[in-house]
TORLUMDREN-975969 format. One record per residue (C-alpha): z, y negated, x; residue in three letters. Coordinates in steps of 0.02 Angstrom, whole numbers, always signed. Layout:
N
+--------+--------+--------+------+
:     up :  north :   east : tike :
+--------+--------+--------+------+
:      Z :      Y :      X :  Ala :
...
+--------+--------+--------+------+
This chain:
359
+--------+--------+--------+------+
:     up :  north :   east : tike :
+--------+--------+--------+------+
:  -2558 :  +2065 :   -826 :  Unk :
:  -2358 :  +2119 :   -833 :  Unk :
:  -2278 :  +2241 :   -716 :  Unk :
:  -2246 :  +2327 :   -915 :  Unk :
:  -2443 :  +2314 :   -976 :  Unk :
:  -2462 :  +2407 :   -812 :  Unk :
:  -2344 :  +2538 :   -835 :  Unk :
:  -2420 :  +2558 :  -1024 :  Unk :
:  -2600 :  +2575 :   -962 :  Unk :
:  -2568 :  +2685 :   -815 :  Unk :
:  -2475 :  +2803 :   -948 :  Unk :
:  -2638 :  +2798 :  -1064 :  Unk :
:  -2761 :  +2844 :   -935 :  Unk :
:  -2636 :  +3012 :   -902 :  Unk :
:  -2634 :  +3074 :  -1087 :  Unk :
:  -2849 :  +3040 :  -1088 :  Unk :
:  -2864 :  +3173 :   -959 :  Unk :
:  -2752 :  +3288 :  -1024 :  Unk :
:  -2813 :  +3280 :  -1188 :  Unk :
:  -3008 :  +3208 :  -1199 :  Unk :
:  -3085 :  +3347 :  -1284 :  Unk :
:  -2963 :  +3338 :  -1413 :  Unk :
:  -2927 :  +3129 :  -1444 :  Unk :
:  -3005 :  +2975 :  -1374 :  Unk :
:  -2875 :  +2860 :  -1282 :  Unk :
:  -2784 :  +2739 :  -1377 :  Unk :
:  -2809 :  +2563 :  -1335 :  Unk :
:  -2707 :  +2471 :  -1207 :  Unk :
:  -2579 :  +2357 :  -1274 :  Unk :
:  -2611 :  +2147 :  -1224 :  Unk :
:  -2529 :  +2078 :  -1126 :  Unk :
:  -2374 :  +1960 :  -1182 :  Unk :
:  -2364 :  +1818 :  -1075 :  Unk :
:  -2184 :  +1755 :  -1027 :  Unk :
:  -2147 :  +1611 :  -1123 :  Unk :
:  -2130 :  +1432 :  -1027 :  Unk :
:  -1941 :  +1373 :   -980 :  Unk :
:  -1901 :  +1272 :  -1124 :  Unk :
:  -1871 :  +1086 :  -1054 :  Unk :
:  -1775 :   +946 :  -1140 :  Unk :
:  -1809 :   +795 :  -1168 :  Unk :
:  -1748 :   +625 :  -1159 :  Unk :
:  -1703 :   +520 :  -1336 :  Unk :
:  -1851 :   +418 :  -1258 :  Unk :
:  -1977 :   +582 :  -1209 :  Unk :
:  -1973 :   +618 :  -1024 :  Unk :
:  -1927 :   +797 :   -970 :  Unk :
:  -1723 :   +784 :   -958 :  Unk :
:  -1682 :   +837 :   -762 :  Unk :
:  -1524 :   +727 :   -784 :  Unk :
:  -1356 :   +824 :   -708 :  Unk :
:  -1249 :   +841 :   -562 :  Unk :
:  -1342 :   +964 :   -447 :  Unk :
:  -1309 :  +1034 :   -250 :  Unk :
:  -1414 :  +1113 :   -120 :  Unk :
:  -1289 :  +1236 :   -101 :  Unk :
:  -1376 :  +1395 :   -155 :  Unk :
:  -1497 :  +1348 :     +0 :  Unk :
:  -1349 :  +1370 :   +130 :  Unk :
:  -1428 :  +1518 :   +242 :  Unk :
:  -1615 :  +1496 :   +230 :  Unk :
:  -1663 :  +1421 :   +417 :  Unk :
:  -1775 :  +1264 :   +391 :  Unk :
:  -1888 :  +1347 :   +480 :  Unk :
:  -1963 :  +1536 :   +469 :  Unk :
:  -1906 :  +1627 :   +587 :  Unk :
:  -2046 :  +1738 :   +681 :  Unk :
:  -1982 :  +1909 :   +618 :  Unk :
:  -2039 :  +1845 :   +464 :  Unk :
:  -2195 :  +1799 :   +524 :  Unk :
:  -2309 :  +1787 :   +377 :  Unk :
:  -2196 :  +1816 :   +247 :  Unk :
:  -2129 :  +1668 :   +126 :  Unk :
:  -1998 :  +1785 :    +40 :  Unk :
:  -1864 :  +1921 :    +97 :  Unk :
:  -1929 :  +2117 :    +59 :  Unk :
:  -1798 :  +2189 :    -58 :  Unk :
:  -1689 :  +2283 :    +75 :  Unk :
:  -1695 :  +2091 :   +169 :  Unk :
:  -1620 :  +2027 :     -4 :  Unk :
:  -1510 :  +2128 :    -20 :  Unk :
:  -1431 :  +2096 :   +150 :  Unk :
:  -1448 :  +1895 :   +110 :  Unk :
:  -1354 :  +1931 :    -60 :  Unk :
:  -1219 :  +2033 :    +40 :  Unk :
:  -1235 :  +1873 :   +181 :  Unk :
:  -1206 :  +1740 :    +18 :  Unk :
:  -1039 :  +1845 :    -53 :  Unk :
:   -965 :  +1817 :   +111 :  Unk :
:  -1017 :  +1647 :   +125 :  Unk :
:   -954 :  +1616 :    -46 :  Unk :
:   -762 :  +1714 :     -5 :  Unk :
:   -730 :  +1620 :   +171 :  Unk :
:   -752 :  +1451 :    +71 :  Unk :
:   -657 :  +1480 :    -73 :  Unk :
:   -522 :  +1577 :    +43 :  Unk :
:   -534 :  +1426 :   +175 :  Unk :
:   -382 :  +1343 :   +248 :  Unk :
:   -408 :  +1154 :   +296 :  Unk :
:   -517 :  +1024 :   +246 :  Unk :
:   -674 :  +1119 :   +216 :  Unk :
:   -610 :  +1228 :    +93 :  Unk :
:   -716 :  +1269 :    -57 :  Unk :
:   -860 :  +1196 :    +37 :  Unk :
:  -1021 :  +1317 :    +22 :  Unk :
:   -924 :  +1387 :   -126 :  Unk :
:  -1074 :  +1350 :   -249 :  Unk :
:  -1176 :  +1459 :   -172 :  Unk :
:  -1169 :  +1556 :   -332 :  Unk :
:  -1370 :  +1629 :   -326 :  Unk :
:  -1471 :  +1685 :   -202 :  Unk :
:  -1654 :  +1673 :   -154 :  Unk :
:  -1779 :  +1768 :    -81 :  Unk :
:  -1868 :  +1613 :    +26 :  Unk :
:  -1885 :  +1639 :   +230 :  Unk :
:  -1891 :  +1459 :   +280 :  Unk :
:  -1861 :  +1299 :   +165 :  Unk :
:  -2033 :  +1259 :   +236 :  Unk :
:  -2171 :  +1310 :   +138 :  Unk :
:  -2318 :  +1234 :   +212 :  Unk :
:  -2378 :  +1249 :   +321 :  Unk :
:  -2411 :  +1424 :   +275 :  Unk :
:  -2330 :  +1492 :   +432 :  Unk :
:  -2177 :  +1382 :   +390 :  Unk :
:  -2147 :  +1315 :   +557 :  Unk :
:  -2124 :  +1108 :   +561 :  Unk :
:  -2281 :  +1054 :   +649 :  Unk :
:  -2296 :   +962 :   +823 :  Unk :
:  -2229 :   +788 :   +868 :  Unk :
:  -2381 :   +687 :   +934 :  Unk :
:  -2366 :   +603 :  +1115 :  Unk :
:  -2326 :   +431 :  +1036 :  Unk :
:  -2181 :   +510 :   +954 :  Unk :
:  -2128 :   +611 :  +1099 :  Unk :
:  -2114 :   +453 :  +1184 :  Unk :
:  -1958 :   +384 :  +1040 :  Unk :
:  -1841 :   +514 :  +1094 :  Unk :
:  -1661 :   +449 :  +1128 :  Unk :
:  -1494 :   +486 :  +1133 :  Unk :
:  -1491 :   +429 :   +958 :  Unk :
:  -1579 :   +559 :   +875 :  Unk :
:  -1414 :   +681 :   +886 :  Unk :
:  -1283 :   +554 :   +910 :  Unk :
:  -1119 :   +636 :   +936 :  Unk :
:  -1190 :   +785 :   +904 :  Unk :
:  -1290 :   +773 :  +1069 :  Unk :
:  -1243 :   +726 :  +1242 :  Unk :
:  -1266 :   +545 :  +1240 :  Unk :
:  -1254 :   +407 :  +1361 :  Unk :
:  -1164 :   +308 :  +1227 :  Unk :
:  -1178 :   +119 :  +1293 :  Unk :
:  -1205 :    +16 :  +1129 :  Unk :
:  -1191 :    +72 :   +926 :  Unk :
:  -1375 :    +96 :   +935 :  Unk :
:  -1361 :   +234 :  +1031 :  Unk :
:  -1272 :   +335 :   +872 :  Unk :
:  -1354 :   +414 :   +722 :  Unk :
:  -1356 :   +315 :   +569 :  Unk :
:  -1250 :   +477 :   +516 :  Unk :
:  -1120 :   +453 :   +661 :  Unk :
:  -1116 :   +237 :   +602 :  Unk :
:  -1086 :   +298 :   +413 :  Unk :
:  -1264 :   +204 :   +354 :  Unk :
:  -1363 :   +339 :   +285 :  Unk :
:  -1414 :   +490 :   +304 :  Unk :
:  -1604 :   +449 :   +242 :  Unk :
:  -1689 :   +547 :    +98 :  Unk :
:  -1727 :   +700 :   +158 :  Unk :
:  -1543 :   +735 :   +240 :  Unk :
:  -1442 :   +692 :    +96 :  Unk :
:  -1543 :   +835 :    +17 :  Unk :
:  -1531 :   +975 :   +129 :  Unk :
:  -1389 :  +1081 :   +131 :  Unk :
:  -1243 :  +1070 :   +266 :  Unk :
:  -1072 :  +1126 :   +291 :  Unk :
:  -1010 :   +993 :   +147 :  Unk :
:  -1055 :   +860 :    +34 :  Unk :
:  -1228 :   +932 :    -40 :  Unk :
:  -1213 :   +851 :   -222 :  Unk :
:  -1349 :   +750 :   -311 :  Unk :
:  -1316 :   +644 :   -467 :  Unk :
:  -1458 :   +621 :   -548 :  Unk :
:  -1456 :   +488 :   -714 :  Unk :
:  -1626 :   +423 :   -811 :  Unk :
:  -1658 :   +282 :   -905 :  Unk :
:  -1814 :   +217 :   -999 :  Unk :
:  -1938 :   +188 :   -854 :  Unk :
:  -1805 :   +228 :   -718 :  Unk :
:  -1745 :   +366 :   -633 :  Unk :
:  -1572 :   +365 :   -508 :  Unk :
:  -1512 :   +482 :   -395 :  Unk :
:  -1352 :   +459 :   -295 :  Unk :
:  -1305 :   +560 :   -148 :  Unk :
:  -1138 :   +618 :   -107 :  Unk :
:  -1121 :   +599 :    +70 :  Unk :
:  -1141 :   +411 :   +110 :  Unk :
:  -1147 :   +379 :    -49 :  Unk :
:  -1325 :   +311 :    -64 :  Unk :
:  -1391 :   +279 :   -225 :  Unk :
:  -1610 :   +252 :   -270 :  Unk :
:  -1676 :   +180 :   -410 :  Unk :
:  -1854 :   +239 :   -422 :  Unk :
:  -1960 :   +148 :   -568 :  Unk :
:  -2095 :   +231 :   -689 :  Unk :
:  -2140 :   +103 :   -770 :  Unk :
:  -2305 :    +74 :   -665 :  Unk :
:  -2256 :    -50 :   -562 :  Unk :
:  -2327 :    -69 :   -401 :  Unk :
:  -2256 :    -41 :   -251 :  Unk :
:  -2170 :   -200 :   -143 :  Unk :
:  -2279 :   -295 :    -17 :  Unk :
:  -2305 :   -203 :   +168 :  Unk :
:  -2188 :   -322 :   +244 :  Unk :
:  -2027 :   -274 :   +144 :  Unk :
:  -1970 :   -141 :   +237 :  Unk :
:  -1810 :    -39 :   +167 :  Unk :
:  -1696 :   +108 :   +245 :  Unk :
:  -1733 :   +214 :   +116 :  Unk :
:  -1912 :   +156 :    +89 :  Unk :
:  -1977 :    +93 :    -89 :  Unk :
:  -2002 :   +216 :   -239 :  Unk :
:  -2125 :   +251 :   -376 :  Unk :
:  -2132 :   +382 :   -477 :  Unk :
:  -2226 :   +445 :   -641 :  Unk :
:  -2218 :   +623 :   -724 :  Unk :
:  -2353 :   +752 :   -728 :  Unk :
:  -2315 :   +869 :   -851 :  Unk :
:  -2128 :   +891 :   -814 :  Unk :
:  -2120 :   +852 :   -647 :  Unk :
:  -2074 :   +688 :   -586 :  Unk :
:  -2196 :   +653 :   -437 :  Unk :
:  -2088 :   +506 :   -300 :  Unk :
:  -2199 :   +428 :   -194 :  Unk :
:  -2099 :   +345 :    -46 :  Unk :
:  -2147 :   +203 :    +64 :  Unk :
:  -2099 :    +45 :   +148 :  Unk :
:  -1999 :   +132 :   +255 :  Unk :
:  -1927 :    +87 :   +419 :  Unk :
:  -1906 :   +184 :   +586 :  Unk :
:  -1736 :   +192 :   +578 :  Unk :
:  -1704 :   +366 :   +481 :  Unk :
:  -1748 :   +536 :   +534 :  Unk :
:  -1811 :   +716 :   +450 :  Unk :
:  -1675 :   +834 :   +500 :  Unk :
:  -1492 :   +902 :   +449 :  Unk :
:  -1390 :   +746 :   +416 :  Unk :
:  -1561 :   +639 :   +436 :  Unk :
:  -1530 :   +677 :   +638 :  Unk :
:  -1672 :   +728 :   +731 :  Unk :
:  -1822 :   +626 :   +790 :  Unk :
:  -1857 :   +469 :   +709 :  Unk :
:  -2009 :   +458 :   +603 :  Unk :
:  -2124 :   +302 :   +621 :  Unk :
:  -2114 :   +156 :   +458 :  Unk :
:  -2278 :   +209 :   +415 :  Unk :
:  -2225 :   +380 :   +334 :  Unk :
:  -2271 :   +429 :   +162 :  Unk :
:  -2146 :   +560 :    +81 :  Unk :
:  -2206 :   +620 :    -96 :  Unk :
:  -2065 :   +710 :   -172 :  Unk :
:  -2060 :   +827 :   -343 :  Unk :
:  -1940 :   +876 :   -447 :  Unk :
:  -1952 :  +1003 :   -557 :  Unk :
:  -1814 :  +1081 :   -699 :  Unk :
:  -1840 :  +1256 :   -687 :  Unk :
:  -1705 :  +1332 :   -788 :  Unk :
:  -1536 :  +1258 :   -896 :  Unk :
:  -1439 :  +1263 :   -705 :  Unk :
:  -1589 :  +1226 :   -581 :  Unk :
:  -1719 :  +1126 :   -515 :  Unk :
:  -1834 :  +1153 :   -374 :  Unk :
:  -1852 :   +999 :   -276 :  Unk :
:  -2004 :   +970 :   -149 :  Unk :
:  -2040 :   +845 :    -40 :  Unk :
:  -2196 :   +803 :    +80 :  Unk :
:  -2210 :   +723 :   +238 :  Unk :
:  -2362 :   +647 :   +316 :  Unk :
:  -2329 :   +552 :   +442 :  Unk :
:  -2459 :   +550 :   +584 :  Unk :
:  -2397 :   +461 :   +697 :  Unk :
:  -2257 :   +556 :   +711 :  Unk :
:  -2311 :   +767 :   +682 :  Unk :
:  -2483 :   +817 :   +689 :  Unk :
:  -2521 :   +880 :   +503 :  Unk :
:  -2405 :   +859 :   +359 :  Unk :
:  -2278 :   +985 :   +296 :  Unk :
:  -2185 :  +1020 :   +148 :  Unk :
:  -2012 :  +1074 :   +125 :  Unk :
:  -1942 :  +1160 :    -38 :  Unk :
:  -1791 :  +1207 :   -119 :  Unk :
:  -1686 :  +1233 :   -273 :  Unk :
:  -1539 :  +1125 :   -344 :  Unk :
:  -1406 :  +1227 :   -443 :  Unk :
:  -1276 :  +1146 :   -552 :  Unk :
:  -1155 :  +1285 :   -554 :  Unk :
:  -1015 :  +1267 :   -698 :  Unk :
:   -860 :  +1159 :   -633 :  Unk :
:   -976 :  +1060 :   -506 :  Unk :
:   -942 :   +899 :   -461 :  Unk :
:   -971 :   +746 :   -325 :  Unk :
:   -824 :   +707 :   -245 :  Unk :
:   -780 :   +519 :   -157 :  Unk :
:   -860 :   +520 :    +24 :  Unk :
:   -759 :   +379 :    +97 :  Unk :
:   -852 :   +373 :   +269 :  Unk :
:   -794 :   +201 :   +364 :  Unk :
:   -580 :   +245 :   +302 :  Unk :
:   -514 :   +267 :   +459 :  Unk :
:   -683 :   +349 :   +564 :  Unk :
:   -651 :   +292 :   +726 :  Unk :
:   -783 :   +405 :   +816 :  Unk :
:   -907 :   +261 :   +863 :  Unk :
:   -761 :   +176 :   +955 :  Unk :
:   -701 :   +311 :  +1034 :  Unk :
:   -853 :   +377 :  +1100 :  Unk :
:   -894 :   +231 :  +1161 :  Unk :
:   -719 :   +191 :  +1243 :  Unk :
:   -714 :   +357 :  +1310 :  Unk :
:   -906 :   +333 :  +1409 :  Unk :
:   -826 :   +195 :  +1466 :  Unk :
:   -674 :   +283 :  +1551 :  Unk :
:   -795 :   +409 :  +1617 :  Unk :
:   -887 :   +261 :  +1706 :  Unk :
:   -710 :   +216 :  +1782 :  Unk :
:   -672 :   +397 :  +1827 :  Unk :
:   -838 :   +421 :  +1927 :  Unk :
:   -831 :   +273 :  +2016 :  Unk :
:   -647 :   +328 :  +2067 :  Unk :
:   -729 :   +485 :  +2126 :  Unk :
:   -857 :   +417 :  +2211 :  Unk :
:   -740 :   +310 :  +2306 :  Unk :
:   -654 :   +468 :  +2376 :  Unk :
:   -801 :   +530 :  +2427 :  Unk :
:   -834 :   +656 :  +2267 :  Unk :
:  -1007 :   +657 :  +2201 :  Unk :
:  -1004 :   +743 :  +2032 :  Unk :
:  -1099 :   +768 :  +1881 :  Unk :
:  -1058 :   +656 :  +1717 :  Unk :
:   -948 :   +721 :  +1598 :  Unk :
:   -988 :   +738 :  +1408 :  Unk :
:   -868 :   +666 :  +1307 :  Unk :
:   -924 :   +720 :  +1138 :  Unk :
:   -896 :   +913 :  +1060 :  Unk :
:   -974 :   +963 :   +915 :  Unk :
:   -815 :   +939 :   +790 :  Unk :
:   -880 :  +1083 :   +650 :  Unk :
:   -784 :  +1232 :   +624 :  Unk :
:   -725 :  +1251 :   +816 :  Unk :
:   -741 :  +1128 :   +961 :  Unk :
:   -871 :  +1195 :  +1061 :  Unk :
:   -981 :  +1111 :  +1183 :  Unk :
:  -1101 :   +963 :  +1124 :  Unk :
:  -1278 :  +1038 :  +1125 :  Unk :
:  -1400 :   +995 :  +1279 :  Unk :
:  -1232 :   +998 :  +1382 :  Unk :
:  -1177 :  +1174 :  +1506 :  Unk :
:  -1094 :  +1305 :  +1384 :  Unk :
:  -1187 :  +1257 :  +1231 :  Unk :
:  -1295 :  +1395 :  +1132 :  Unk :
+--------+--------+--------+------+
């Protein structure tokens, strides 16, 4: 029943008892049910979710819920209202910017009520790593975002080495380059990624899936439609990538399943989700969701990662002068700790995190 059937009813049952001995009450109104979004379709009949999208109207909410939301998936009304106020600001410091990130986050046109882009678990917290997977940790999961030792390329993200950012980080949103294109095709559907510049092509024509021992960076992808949702199921994967901002983080195991959906909601949105189950690597599945906007004006811009990106080298260079400078110091008789040589290089240079002075 409506919000207005409510209102109508609750109205009737007032005038019965102020007038029963002179009228029975009138009977309640039915109940109009809101019609369906009205989805397009291809010239060939799958639901149209074709466009240019970005995660940018998800800038703000944490990937994780927070525990003063504890039990809540959405924002009260007075917390809304504060997130609206948050997103205007958001919105005037990018388009106001001075530098190379300006306009950045400047999509964030629409605002949403959800507490953590995790939805399930129901507590929206990302479940625990199993012992086998605390085991993989390495410098490599944060890259130069992290504190190193940097001895060899491996040691880097495949962020920081300008490979990919896997599936699930060129989705969620960051500080910049948060478009999608997405184009269709009779039995195919491809989505390109800004940032990196990766590009899918996931099949729905039935095929199967590859054999288990082709094993691809981004996995292999099948996908069919139920109703108008297209359903991705991802495998084939290797354990190169990561689920995280900028696909950093702790590196998932090749035997991960992700089952995406995608989902027009509106003529500007979709709501993308995708599912990881993985248990090698976290104890239970989870599920993160979010919307895609297309905002009028949007547009993917060239990501030209290797053109002049020196930061492997350096990094690398510069662990190597710190190995020089120690052993200098040692032969004076100083005994110090190592030196970080990386700084997070976002908005400020601050400290690299897991290094003294970092938040």
């Amino acid at each position: 029943m409506t919000y207005t059937s409510l209102a109508i009813a609750a109205a009737l049952s007032v005038s019965v008892v102020c007038v029963e001995a002179q009228q029975s009450a009138a009977p309640a109104k039915p109940a109009v049910a809101k019609p369906a979004p009205t989805v397009q379709k291809t010239p060939w009949g799958d639901p149209d979710i074709s466009g240019v999208w970005t995660s940018d109207a998800a800038i703000g909410i944490p990937m994780q819920r927070p525990d003063r939301f504890n039990g809540r998936a959405e924002l009260n009304d007075e917390e809304f209202k504060e997130k609206e106020a948050r997103d205007a600001q958001t919105r005037n410091r990018a388009e106001n910017a001075i530098g190379s990130f300006r306009n950045d986050n400047a999509w964030l046109a629409k605002s949403y009520r959800q507490t953590s882009l995790i939805v399930d678990p129901p507590d929206g917290k990302m479940p625990a790593v199993t012992p086998e997977a605390d085991k993989r940790r390495a410098s490599r999961d944060q890259g130069t975002f992290g504190a190193g030792p940097f001895d060899k390329p491996e040691d880097f993200t495949m962020y920081d080495r300008c490979i990919t950012r896997g599936i699930v980080g060129s989705v969620l949103p960051v500080v910049y380059g948060n478009g999608n294109r997405i184009i269709q095709a009779p039995g195919q559907v491809v989505i390109s990624y800004e940032m990196v510049h990766d590009t899918r092509v996931i099949y729905t024509d039935g095929r199967p899936h590859v054999g288990k021992g082709i094993r691809q960076i981004l996995g292999d992808s099948r996908g069919h439609w139920e109703g108008n949702t297209l359903v991705v199921e991802t495998t084939n994967l290797t354990d190169k990538t990561s689920i995280g901002l900028n696909g950093n983080g702790l590196r998932h195991s090749a035997d991960m399943v992700m089952t995406e959906r995608i989902t027009r909601v509106g003529a500007d949105e979709l709501r993308y989700e995708v599912r990881i189950n993985d248990p090698k690597t976290y104890v239970a599945p989870f599920t993160i969701s979010l919307p895609l906007v297309s905002p009028p004006g949007y547009k993917l811009l060239p990501y030209e990662c290797l053109e002049g990106d020196y930061a492997v080298a350096n990094a690398l260079s510069a662990e190597r002068a710190e190995d020089r400078a120690l052993a200098e110091d040692a032969k004076k008789g100083l005994v110090r700790a190592r030196k970080t040589i990386t700084q997070d290089n976002v908005n400020a240079p601050r400290p690299a995190a897991g290094t003294p002075g970092a938040e």
